[in-house]
C-alpha positions in Angstrom: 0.0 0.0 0.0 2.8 2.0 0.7 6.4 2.4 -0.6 8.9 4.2 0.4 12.1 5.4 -1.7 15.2 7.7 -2.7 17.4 6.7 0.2 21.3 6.2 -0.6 24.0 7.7 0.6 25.4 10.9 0.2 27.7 12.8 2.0 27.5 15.3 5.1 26.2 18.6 3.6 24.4 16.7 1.1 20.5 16.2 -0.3 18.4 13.6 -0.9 14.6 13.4 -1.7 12.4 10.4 -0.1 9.0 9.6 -1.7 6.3 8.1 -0.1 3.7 6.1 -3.3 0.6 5.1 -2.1 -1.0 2.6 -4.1 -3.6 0.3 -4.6 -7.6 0.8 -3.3 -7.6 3.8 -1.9 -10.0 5.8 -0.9 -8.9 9.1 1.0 -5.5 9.5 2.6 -5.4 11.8 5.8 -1.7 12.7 7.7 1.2 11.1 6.2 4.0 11.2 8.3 8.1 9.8 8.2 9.8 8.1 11.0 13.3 6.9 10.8 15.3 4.7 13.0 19.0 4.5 13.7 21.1 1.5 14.6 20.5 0.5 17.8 18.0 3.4 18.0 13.7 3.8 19.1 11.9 4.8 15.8 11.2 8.4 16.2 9.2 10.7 14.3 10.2 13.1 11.7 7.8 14.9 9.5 3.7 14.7 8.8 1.6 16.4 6.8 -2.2 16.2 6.6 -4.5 16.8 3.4 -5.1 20.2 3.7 -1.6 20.9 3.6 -1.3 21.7 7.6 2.8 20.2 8.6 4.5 19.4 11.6 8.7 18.9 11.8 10.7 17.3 14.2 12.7 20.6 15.8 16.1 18.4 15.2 15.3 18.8 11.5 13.7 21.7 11.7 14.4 24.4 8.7 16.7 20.9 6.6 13.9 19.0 5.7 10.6 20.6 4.3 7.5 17.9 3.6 5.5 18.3 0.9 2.6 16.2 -1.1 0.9 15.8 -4.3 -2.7 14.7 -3.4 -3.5 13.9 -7.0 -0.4 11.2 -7.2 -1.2 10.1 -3.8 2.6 11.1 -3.2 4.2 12.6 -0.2 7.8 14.0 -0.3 10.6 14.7 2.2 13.1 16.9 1.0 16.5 16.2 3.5 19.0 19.5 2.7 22.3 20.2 5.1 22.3 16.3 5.7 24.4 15.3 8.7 25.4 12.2 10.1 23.1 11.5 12.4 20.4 11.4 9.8 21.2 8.0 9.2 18.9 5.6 9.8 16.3 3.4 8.0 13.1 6.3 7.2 9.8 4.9 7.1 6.6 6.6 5.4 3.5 6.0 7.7 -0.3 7.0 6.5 -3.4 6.8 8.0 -6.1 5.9 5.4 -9.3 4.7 4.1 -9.6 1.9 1.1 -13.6 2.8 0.7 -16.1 5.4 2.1 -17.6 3.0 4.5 -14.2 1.5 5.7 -13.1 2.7 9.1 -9.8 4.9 9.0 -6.4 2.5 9.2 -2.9 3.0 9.8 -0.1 1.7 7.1 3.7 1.5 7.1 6.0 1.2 3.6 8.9 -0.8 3.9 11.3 1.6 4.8 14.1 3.9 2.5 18.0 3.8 4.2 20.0 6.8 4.3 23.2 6.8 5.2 25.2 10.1 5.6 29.2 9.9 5.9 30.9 12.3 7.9 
């Protein structure tokens, strides 16, 4: 339902764009957010971003990363600038969503994207 890509590596100061594809029956997708996890690390949250545009950013990412989607492609984008090394981590795309009217609102995890940033 989800898949998550555009990880690699790249070094510090670097970029690198993660997309989020949602695919399949789907009826309405509410917030989309990313998590990532590091070695030997809790998954923590990153970015989300609801329909209407509304977004919400970690602080320790705060003014590098900038979320964005395209409603129409059922896409949802995170933008990494200024990467350092502890960005590295597996990033995961997470969406709550609804595969008909009727169904009840369910949560969905892709696969997860790794990003590695050398120092």
């Amino acid at each position: 339902q989800l898949q998550a890509s555009g990880g690699g590596l790249v070094q510090a100061g670097g970029s690198l764009r993660l997309s989020c594809a949602a695919s399949g029956r789907i009826f309405s997708i509410d917030a989309v957010n990313w998590y990532r996890q590091a070695p030997e690390k809790q998954r923590e949250f990153v970015a989300q971003i609801k329909t209407a545009g509304s977004t919400r950013i970690v602080d320790s990412v705060k003014g590098r990363f900038t979320i964005s989607r395209d409603n129409a492609k059922n896409m949802v984008y995170l933008q990494m600038n200024s990467l350092k090394p502890e960005d590295t981590g597996v990033y995961y795309c997470n969406a709550l969503l609804k595969v008909a009217q009727l169904s009840p609102w369910e949560n969905y995890w892709g696969q997860g994207t790794q990003v590695t940033v050398s120092s």
